[in-house]
C-alpha positions as CSV (number, residue, x, y, z in Angstrom):
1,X,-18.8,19.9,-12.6
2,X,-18.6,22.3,-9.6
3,X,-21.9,23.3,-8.0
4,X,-21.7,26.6,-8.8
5,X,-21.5,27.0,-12.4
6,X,-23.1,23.9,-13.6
7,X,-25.7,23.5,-11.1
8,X,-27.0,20.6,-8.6
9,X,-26.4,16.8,-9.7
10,X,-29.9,16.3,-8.8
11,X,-30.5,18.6,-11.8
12,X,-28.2,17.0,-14.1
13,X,-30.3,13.9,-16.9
14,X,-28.7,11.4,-15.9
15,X,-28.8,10.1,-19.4
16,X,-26.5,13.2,-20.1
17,X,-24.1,10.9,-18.2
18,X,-24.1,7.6,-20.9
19,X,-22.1,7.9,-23.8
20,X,-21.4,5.6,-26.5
21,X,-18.1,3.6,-26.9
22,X,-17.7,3.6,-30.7
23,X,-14.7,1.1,-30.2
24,X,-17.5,-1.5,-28.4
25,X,-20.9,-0.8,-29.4
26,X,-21.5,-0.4,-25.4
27,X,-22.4,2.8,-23.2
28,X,-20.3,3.9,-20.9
29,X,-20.8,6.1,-17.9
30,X,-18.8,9.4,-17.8
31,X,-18.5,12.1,-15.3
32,X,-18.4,15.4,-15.3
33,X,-15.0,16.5,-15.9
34,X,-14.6,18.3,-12.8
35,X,-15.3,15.2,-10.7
36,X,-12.8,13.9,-9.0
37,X,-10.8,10.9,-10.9
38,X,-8.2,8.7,-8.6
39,X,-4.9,8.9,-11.0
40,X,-3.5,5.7,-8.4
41,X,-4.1,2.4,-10.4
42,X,-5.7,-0.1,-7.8
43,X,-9.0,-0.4,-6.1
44,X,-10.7,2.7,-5.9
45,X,-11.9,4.3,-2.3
46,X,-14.6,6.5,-2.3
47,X,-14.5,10.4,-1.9
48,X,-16.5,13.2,-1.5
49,X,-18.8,13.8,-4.4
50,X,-17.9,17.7,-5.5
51,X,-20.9,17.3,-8.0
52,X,-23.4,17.5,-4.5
53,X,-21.5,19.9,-3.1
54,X,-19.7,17.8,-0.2
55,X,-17.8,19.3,2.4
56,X,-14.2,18.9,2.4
57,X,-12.5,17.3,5.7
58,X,-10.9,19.9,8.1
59,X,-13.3,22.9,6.4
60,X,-15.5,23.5,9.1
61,X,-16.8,26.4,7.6
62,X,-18.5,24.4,4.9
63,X,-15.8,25.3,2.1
64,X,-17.1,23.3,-1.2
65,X,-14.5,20.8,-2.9
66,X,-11.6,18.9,-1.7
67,X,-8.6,21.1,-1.0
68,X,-11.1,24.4,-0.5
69,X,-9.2,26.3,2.6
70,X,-9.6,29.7,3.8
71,X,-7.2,31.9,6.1
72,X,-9.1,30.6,9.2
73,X,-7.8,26.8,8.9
74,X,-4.5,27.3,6.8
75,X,-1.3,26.0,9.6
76,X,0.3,28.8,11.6
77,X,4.0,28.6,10.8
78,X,7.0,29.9,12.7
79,X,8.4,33.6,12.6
80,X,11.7,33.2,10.2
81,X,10.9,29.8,8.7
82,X,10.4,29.7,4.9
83,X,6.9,28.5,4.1
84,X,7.2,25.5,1.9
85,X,4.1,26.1,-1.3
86,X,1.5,24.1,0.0
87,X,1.3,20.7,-1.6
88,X,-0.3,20.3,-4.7
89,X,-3.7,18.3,-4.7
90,X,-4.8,15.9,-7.4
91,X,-7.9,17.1,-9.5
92,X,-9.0,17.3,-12.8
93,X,-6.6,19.6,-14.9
94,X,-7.0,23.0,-15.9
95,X,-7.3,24.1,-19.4
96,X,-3.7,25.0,-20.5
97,X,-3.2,28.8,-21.6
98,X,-2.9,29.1,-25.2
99,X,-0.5,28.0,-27.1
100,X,0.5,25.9,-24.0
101,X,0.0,21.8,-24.3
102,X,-1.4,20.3,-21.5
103,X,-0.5,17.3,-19.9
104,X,-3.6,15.7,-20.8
105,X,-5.4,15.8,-23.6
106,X,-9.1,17.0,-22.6
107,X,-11.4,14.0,-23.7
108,X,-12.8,13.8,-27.1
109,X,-16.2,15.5,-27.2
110,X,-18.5,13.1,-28.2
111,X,-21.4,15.0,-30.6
112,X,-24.8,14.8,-30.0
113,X,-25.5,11.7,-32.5
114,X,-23.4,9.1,-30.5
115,X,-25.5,9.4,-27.0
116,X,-27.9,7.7,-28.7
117,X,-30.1,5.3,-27.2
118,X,-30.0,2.7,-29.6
119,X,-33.6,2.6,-31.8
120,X,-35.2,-0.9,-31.6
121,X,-37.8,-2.0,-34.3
122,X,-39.7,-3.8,-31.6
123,X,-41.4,-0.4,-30.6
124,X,-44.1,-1.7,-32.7
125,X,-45.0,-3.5,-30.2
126,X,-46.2,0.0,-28.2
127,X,-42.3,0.6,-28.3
128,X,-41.4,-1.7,-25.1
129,X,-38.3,-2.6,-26.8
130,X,-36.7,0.3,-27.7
131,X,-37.7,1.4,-24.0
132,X,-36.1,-1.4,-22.8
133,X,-32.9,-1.3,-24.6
134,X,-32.9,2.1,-23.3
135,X,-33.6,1.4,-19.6
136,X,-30.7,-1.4,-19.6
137,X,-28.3,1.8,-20.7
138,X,-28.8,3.8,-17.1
139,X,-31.9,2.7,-15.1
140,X,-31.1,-0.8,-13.3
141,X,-34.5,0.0,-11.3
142,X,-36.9,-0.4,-14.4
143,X,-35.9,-4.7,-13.4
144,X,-38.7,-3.9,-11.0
145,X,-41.2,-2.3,-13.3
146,X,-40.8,-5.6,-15.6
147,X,-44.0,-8.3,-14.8
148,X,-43.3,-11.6,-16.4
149,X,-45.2,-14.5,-16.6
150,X,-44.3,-18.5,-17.6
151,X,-44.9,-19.2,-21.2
152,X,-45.9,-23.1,-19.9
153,X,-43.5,-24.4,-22.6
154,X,-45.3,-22.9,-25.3
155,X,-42.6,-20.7,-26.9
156,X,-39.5,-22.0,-28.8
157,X,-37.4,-21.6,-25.7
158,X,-36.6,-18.0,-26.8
159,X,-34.9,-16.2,-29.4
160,X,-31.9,-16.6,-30.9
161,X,-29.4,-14.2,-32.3
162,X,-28.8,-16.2,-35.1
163,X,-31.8,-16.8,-36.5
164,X,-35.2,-15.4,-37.7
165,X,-37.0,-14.0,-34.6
166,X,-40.8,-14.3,-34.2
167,X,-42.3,-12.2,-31.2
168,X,-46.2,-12.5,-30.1
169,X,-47.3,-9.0,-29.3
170,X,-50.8,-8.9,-27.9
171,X,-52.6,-5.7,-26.5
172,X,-55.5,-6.2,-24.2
173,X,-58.8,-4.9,-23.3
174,X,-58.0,-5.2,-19.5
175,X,-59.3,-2.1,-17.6
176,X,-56.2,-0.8,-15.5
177,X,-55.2,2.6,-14.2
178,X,-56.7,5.7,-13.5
179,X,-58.5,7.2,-16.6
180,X,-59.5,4.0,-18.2
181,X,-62.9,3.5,-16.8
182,X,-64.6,4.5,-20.4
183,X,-62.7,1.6,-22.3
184,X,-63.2,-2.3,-23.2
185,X,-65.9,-4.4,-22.0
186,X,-66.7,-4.2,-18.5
187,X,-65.4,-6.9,-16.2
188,X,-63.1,-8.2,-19.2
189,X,-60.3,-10.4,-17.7
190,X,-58.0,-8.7,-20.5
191,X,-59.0,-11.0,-24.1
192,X,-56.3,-10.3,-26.8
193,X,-58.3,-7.4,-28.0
194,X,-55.0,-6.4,-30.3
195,X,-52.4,-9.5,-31.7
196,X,-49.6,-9.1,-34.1
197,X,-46.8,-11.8,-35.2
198,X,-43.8,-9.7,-35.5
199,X,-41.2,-11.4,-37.9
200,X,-37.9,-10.3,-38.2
201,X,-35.7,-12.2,-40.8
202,X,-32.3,-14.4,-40.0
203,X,-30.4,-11.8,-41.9
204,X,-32.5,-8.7,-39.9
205,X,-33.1,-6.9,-43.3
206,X,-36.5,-7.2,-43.3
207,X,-39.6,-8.0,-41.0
208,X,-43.3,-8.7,-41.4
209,X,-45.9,-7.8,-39.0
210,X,-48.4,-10.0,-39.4
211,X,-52.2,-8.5,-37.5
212,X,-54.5,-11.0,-36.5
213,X,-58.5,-10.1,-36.0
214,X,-59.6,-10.6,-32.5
215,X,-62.9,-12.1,-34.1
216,X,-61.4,-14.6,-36.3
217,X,-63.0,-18.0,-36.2
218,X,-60.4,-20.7,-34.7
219,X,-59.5,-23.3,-32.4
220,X,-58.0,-23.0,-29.0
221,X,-56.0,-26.0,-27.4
222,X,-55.8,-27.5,-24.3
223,X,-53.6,-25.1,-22.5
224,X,-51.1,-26.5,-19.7
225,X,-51.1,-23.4,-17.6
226,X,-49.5,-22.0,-14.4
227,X,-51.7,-20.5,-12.2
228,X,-51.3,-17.2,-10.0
229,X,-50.0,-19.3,-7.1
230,X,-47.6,-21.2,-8.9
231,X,-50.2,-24.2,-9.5
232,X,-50.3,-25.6,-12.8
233,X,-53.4,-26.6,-14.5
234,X,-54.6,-27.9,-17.9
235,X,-57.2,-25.3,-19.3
236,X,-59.6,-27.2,-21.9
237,X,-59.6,-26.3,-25.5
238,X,-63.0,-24.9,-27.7
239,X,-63.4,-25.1,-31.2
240,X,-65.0,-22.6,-33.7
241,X,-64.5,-19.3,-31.0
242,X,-63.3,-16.4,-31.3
243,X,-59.5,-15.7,-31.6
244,X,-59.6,-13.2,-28.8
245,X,-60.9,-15.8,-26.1
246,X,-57.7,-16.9,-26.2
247,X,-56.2,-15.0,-23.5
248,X,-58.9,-14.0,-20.6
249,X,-61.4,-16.3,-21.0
250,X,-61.4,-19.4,-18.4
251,X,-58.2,-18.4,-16.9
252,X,-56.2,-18.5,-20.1
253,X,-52.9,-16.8,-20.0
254,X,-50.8,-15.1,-23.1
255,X,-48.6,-19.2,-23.7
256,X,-52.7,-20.3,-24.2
257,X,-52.6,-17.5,-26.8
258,X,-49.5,-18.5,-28.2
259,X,-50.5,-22.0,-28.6
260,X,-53.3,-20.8,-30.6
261,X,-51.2,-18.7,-32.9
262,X,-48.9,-21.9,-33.6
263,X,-52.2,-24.2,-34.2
264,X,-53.5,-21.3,-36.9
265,X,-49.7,-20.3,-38.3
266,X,-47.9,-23.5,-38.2
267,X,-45.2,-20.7,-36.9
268,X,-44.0,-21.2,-33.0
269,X,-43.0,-17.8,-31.3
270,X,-40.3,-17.0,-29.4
271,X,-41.3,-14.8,-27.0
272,X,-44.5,-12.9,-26.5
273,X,-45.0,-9.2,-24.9
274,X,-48.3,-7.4,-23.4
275,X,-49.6,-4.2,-23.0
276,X,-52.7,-2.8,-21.9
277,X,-54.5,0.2,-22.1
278,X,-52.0,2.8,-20.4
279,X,-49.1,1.5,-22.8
280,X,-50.7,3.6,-25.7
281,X,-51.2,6.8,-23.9
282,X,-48.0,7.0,-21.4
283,X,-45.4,6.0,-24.5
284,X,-47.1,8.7,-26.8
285,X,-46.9,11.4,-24.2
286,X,-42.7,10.4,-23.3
287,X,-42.2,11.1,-27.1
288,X,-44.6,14.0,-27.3
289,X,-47.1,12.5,-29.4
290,X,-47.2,10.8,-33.0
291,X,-48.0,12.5,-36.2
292,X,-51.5,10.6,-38.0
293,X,-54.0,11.9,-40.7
294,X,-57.2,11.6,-41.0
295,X,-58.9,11.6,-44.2
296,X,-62.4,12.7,-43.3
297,X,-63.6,13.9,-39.8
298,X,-64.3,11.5,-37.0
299,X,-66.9,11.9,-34.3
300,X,-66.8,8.5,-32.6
301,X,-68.6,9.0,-29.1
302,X,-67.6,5.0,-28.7
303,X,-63.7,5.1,-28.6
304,X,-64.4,8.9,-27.7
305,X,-62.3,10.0,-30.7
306,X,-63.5,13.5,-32.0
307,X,-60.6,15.6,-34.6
308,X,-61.5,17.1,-37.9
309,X,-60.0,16.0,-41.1
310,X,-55.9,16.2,-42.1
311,X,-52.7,15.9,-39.8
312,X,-52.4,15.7,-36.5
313,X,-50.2,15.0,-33.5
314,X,-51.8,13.0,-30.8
315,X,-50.9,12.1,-27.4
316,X,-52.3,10.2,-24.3
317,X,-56.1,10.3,-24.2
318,X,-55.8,10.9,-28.1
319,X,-53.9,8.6,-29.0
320,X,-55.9,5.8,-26.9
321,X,-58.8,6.8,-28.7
322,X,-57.2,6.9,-32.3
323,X,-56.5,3.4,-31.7
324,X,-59.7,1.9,-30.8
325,X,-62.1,3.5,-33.3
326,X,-63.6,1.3,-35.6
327,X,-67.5,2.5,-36.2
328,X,-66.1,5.7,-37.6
329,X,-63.3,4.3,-40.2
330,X,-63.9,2.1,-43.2
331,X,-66.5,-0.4,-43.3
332,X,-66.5,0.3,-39.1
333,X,-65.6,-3.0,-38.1
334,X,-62.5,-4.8,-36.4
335,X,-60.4,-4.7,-39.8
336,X,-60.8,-1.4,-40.4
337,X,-59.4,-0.6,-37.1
338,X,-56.9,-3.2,-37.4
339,X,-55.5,-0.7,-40.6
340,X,-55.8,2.6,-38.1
341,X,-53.6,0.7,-35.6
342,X,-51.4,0.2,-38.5
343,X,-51.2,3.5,-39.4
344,X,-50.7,4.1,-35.7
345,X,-47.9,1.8,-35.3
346,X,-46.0,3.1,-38.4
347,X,-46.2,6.3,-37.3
348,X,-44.7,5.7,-33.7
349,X,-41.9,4.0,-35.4
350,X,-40.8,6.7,-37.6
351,X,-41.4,9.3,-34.4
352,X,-39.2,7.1,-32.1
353,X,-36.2,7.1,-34.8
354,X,-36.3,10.6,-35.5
355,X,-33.4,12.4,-34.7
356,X,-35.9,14.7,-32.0
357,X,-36.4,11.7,-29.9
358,X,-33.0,9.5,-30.4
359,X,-31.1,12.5,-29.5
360,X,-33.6,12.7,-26.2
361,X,-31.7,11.3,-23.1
362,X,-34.7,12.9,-21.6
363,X,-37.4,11.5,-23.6
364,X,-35.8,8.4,-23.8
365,X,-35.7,8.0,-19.9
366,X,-39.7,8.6,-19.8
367,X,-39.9,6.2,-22.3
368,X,-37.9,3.3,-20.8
369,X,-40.0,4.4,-17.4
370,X,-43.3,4.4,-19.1
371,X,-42.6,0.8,-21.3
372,X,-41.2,-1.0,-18.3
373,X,-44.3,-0.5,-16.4
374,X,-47.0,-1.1,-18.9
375,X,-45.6,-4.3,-20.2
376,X,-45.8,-7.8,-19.6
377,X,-43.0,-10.2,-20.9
378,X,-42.8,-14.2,-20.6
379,X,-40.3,-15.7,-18.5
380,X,-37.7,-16.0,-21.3
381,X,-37.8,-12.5,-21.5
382,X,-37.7,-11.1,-18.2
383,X,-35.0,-8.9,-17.6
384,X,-33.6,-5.3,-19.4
385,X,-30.5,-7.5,-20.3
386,X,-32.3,-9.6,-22.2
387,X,-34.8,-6.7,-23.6
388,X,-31.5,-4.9,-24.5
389,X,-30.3,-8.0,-26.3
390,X,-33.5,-8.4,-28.4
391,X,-33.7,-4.9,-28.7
392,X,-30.3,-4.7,-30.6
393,X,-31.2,-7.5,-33.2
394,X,-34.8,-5.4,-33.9
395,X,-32.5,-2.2,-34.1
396,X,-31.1,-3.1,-37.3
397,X,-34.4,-3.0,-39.6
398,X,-35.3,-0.7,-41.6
399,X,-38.7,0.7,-41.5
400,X,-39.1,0.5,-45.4
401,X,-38.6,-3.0,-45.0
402,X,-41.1,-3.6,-42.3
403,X,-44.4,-4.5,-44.0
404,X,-47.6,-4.2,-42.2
405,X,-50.2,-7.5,-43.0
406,X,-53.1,-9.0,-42.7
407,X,-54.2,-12.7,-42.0
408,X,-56.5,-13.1,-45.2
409,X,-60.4,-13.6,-43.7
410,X,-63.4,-13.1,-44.7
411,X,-67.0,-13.1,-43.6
412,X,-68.4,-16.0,-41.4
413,X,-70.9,-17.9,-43.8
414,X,-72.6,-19.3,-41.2
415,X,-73.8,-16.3,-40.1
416,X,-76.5,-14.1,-41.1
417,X,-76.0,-11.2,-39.6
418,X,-72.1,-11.0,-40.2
419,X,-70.3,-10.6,-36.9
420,X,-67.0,-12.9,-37.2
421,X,-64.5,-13.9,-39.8
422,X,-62.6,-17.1,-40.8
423,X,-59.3,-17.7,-42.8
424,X,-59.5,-17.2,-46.7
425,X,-57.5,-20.6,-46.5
426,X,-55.1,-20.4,-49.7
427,X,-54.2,-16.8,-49.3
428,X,-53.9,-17.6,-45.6
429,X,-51.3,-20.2,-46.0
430,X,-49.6,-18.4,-48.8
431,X,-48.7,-15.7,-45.9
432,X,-48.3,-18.3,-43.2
433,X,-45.6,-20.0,-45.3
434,X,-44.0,-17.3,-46.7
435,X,-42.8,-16.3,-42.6
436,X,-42.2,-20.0,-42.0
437,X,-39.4,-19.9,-44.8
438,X,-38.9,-16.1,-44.0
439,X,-39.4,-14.6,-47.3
440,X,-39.7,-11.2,-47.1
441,X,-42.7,-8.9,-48.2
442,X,-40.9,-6.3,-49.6
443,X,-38.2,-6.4,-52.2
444,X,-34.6,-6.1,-50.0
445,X,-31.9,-5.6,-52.6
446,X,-28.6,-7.2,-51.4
447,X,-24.9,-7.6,-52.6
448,X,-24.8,-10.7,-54.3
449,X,-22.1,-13.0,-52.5
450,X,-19.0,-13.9,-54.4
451,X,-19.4,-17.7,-53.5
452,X,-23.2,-17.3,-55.0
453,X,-21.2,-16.2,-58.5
454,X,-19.4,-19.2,-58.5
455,X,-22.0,-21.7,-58.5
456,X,-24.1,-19.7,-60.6
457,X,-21.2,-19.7,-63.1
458,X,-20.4,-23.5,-62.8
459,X,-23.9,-24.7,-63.1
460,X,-25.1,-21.8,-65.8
461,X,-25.2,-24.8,-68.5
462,X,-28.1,-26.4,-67.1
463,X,-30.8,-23.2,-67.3
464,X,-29.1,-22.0,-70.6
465,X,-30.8,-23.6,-73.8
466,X,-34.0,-24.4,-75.2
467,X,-37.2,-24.3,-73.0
468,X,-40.4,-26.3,-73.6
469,X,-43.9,-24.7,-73.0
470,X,-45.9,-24.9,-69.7
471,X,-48.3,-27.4,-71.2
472,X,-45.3,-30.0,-72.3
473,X,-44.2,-30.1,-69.1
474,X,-44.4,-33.4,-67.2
475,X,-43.5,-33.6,-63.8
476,X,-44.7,-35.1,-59.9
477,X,-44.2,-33.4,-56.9
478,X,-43.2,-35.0,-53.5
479,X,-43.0,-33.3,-50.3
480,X,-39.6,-33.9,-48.7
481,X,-39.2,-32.1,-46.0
482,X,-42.0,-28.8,-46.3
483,X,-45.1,-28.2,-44.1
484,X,-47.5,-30.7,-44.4
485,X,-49.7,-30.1,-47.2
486,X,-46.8,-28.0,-49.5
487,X,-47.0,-30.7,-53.0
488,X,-50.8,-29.9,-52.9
489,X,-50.5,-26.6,-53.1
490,X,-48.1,-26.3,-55.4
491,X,-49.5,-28.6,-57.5
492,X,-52.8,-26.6,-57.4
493,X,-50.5,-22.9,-58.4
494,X,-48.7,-25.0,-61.2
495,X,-52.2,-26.0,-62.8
496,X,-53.8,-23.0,-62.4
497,X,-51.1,-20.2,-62.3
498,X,-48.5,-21.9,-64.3
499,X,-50.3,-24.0,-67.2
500,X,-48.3,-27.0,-65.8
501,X,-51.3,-29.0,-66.3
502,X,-49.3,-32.6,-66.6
503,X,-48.7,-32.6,-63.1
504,X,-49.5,-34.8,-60.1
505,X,-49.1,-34.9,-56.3
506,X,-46.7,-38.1,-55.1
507,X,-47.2,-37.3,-52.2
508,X,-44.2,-37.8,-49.7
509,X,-40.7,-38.1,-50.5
510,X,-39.0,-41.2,-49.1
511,X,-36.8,-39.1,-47.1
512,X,-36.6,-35.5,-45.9
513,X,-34.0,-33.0,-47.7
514,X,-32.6,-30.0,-46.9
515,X,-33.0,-27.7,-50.8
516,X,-35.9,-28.3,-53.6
517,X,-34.6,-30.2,-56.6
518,X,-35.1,-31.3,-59.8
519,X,-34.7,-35.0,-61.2
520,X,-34.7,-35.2,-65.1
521,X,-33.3,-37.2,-67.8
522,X,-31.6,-36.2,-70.8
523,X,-34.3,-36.2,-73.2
524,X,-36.6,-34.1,-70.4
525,X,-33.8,-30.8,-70.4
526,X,-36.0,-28.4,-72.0
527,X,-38.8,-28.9,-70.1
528,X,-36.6,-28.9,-66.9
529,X,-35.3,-25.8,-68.0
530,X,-38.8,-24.3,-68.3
531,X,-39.9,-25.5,-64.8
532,X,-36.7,-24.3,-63.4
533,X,-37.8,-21.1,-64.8
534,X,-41.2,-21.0,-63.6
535,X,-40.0,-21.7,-60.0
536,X,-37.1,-19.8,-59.7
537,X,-35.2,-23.1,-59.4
538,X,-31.3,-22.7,-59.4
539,X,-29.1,-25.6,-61.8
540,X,-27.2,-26.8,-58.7
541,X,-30.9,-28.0,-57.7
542,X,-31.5,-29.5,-61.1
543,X,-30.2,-33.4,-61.1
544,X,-29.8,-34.7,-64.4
545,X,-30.5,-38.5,-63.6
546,X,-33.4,-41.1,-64.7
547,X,-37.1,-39.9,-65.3
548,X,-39.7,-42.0,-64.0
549,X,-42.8,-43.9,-65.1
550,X,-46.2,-42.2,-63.9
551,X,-49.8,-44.2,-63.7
552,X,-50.1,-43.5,-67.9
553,X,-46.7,-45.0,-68.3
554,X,-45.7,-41.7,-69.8
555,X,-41.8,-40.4,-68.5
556,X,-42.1,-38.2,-65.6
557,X,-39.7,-35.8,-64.0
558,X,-39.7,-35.6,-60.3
559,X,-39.5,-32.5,-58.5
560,X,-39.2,-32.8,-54.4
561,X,-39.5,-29.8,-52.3
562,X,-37.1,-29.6,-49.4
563,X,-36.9,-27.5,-46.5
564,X,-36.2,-24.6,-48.4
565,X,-39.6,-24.6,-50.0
566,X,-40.9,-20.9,-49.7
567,X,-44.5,-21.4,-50.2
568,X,-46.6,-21.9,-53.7
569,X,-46.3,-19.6,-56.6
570,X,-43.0,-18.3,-54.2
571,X,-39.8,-18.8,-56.0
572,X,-37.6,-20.9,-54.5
573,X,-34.0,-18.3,-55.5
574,X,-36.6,-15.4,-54.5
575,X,-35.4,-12.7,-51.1
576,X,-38.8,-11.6,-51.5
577,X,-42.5,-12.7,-53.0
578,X,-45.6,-10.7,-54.5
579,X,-48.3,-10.8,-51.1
580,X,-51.9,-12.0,-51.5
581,X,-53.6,-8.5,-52.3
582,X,-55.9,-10.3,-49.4
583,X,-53.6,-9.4,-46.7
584,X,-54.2,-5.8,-47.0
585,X,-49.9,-5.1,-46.9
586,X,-48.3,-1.5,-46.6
587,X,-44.9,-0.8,-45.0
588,X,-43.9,1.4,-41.8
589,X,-42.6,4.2,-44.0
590,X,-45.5,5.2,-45.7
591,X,-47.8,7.9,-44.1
592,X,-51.4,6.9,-44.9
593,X,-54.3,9.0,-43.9
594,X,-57.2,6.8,-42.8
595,X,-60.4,6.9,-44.5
């Protein structure tokens, strides 16, 4: 690229510069053709850099380019003497004439498509991961911008590419930065004003972001925590507080808020990312603001928020705003906004991979720029390599599969004037256990295996043939290997959902297993047929064998969930399960105007 017809390097995105290597899913930096290119296998040595304009030795008149000359500097020869042509110099080839083929082939132009930063579905989490995959591709400085902090042994170690991924993302009410003065409560030490449990499945088809109120009623553990001068320190639990104290209050730090989530979930996370204020407004403005609808107008002198009803694109200020309305939306409280940051979310999604902004090297720079410096990452996830590597395994959902949820709650009893929530418990634990065996919320069709034919083939006997009804059904359930409480509350959905009422809890199994089954004998094969129906039970996990004798001395068959168990009322042979209506779902695809 010579400096005269292309312009200055210092002009030149140096995005523009990354390509992608179809043959190894990597970037690769290319330059311009014109720069020079050694053609002299070995080390290379450095030379001038045409693309600044650098002065060529021996061209004291400032000639641009290796090998420029003028009459001034070329050799006086002697009178008579045949000048030999001057030697030729190596640089990048011409373009042959036409018809001619040159020696070279000119490199294959890559389109517009493949410089691609890769899109990551962990933008949901104010997009830090899609920034960060992008940083990693051309901006080694945005290391610096990263702050981490320890997770004091409270995630799972980190994730793993291998299996289902479970990320803590937690947006505070800390005041920092210019502008922000008119947000959160004053003096706040940064609570977890905003938390979501993102799930991403083993198989990456699906993932579940599940939103948790800030003023849900739980209880915080004794927090091992390291302090800002590398001192560690046990922070006492509290009981019956709000979910939000978690992180601020007392010194607590985001592996305190962590902790919590695993005491209320029963599901560890991996890794955990924070953001404050600015993250919303600076990522908006690098993509040029998201697309949201309103469906009536909103005056909220509280968040600040003031747009009439219908469609708009909002940015910065705007967008900060959008977010943190509540008075003016639904019933005005922390779940309505909860379902505006949804809306929020989804729509920064779809705006970060649309073709506009993927095709951005220049959008996606400001974007890696702005993530990097609004976010804070635990120490397991400290670096752009290891951002770029989660960022990969997020970047294969799709956003029709990415379900937005709820925790179940409802109003504090104990209060009378209603201020706080606590956990709907069965609906709750429905959702809690459908992440824990990573069921997804939506419906993901998939290619049926050929090995899944075969056994469905050899064991198609056992489900084929006459079926009792619900109420002739005799069976106990043990608990061999599920989370704690599992046979009760199956037993309670096979009563009251199924009509299974001849069944009892065994409580647990002798010994932990791996897969559910179903121990029958002979005689019981129609009504293990009909139970295998009701829980989606597969006949390689029904086991003819010996019934046994319950308290009424009446023949009972045995069913023992394993590790596989999906949660109750979930089938076990099910990809995907019907959600509580309490946990409020819609997926990232859908544009929903709030009300």
């Amino acid at each position: 690229m010579d400096a005269q017809g292309r312009g200055r390097a210092e002009d030149i995105d140096p995005a523009d510069q990354w390509v992608l290597n179809p043959d190894t899913g990597e970037y690769e930096l290319r330059l311009p053709a014109s720069a020079p290119q050694s053609t002299v296998p070995g080390p290379r040595t450095a030379v001038p850099d045409v693309t600044r304009g650098s002065r060529g030795r021996g061209a004291p008149g400032g000639s641009r380019g290796r090998g420029a000359q003028t009459s001034a500097s070329a050799p006086a020869t002697a009178p008579g003497r045949e000048v030999p042509p001057p030697r030729r110099r190596r640089t990048a080839p011409e373009e042959p004439p036409p018809g001619r083929r040159g020696r070279r082939r000119p490199a294959k132009t890559k389109s517009k498509g493949k410089k691609v930063l890769l899109w990551t579905g962990g933008t949901m989490a104010f997009v830090v991961l899609a920034a960060g995959t992008a940083g990693y591709l051309y901006l080694e400085h945005l290391n610096d911008n990263i702050k981490s902090v320890s997770d004091d042994g409270a995630s799972t170690g980190g994730f793993q590419k291998d299996k289902a991924i479970n990320i803590l993302l937690i947006g505070t009410d800390k005041r920092t930065g210019d502008g922000n003065e008119g947000y959160g409560d004053t003096g706040s030490a940064g609570h977890a004003d905003t938390t979501i449990l993102l799930h991403v499945a083993k198989d990456r088809s699906n993932a579940t972001a599940l939103s948790i109120p800030r003023d849900l009623i739980v209880d915080i553990p004794d927090c091992p925590t390291t302090q800002e001068d590398g001192t560690k320190k046990v922070i006492p639990g509290s009981t019956g507080v709000r979910f939000n104290t978690s992180l601020g209050q007392s010194g607590r730090t985001p592996s305190c808020t962590m902790r919590t989530v695993t005491e209320l979930t029963g599901i560890t996370p991996d890794n955990f990312m924070v953001a404050d204020f600015n993250a919303v407004k600076t990522l908006t403005t690098a993509v040029d603001g998201v697309e949201v609808c309103l469906a009536k107008d909103i005056d909220d002198p509280d968040s600040h928020l003031d747009l009439p009803a219908g469609e708009h694109t909002i940015e910065g200020e705007d967008a900060l705003a959008f977010v943190r309305t509540r008075h003016s939306v639904g019933f005005g409280g922390d779940l309505s906004r909860i379902e505006i940051q949804q809306q929020f979310l989804g729509a920064l999604m779809r705006k970060l991979k649309s073709n506009d902004t993927l095709t951005s090297p220049s959008k996606m720079v400001k974007l890696a720029e702005a993530a990097t410096e609004a976010l804070t990452v635990d120490s397991k996830l400290d670096s752009i390599g290891k951002l770029k590597d989660l960022g990969l395994e997020l970047g294969k959902l799709n956003t029709k599969n990415l379900t937005f949820a709820t925790v179940p709650v409802r109003d504090n009893p104990a209060e009378k004037v209603k201020a706080t929530v606590v956990l709907q418990e069965e609906p709750a634990q429905q959702v809690f256990d459908m992440i824990r065996s990573d069921v997804s919320f939506t419906e993901v069709k998939k290619k049926e295996k050929e090995e899944d034919k075969k056994e469905a083939a050899a064991v198609a006997a056992r489900l084929e043939g006459e079926k009792s009804e619900p109420s002739e059904i005799r069976v106990r359930v043990l608990n061999g290997g599920a989370p704690d409480g599992s046979a009760q509350r199956e037993l309670l959905y096979l009563q009251t959902e199924a009509g299974v009422d001849k069944s009892e809890n065994a409580g647990d199994a002798p010994e932990d297993i791996a897969k559910t089954t179903l121990e029958y004998a002979p005689d019981q094969a129609a009504q293990a047929r009909a139970l295998a129906e009701i829980l989606g039970l597969s006949g390689a996990a029904m086991k003819p064998g010996e019934s046994v004798t319950n308290a009424q001395g009446l023949p009972t068959m045995t069913l023992t969930l394993g590790k596989d168990f999906k949660g109750a009322g979930v089938k076990l042979d099910a990809t995907s399960a019907k959600t509580p209506e309490e946990a409020r779902q819609k997926t990232a695809d859908k544009v929903e105007c709030a009300k």
